[in-house]
N, C-alpha and C positions, 0 to 999 in steps of 0.2 A: 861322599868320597869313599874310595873302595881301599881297605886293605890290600899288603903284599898275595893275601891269599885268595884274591877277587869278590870276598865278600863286599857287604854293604855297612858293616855292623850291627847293622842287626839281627844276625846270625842264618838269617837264608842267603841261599845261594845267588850267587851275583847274576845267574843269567836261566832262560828255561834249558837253555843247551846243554849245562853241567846239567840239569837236573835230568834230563832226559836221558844224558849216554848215561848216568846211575843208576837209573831205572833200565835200562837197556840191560848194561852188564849184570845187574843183579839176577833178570831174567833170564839170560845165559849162563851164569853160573849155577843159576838152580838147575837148568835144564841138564847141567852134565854131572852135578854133585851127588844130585836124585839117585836114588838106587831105581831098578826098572819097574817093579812093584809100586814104588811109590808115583813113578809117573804115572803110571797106565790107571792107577786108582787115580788119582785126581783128575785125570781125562775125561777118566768115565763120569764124574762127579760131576763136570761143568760140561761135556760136550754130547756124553749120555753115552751108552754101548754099543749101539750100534753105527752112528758116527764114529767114533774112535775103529772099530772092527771095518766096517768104510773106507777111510784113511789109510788103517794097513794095510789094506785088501787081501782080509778073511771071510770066508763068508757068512761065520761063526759070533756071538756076542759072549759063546762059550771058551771062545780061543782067548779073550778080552782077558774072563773072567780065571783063567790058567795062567797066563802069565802073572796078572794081579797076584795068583796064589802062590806063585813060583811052582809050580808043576810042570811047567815048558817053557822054554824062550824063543822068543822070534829068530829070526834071521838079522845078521847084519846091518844090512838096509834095513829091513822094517823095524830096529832099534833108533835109527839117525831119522827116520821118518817120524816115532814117537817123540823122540827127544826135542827134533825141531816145533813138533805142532805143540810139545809143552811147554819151550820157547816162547812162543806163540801166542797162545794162551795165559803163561803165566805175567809177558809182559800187556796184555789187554787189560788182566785184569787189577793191573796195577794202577794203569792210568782208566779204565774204566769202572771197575769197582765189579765187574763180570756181566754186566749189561749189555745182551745182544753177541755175544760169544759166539754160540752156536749157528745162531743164523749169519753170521759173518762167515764162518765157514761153508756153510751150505748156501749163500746166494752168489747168483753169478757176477763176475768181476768185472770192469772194464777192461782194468790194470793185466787181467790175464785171457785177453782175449775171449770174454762175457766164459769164463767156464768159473765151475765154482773153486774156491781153495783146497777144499777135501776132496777133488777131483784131482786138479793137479799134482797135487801130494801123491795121492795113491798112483798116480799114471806115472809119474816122475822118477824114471829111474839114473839120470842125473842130477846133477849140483844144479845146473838150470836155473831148470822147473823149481827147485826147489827155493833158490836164491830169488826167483820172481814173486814167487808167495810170501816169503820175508819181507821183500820190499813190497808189496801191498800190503801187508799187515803193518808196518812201518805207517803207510800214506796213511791208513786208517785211523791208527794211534794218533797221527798229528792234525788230523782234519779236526 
């Protein structure tokens, strides 16, 4: 029997659903809490330099490594584009433990018309594109 607060009693959560949009939102609020430094370094850590610099569409692993430093800051858009792919990323690697990350990025998709996520990303200069690669990263998370 389930408590008023949907548990089970015994102290996990009553369904995968809460547990998922938890994980969901935690992911998103790292993504915005992050100062831009600390996103772009944990990028680089799990997606490597030049994927990340890819993504922005720089053509530089030294431009990566500037912002990392706070010596420059991107543009606008190329802020919501890091932000998203650390989104991204940090909800993978929640529910996958960081297994296969990068090559998720870089293989082609169904979901996006077989092109890869780090392709869309960087070509995407709308919400779209961009909301299409969320929800394939989504599909991926729950498969």
């Amino acid at each position: 029997m389930r408590g008023p607060d949907g548990r089970d009693g015994s102290g996990i959560g009553s369904s995968a659903g809460q547990v998922h949009n938890e994980v969901q939102l935690m992911a998103e609020n790292e993504a915005i809490r992050h100062e831009l430094p600390t996103v772009v370094g944990e990028l680089r850590s799990v997606l490597g330099a030049k994927l990340v610099a890819y993504i922005a569409g720089v053509d530089s692993t030294g431009t990566i490594r500037d912002w990392a430093d706070r010596t420059c800051v991107p543009t606008t858009e190329t802020i919501e584009t890091l932000r998203l792919t650390y989104r991204i990323v940090r909800r993978m690697e929640q529910i996958s433990g960081g297994v296969a990350i990068a090559s998720w990025f870089q293989g082609m998709n169904p979901l996006l018309e077989d092109r890869s996520p780090a392709r869309v990303l960087r070509e995407s200069a709308d919400h779209a594109g961009r909301a299409h690669v969320l929800a394939a990263a989504e599909s991926w998370v729950g498969s």
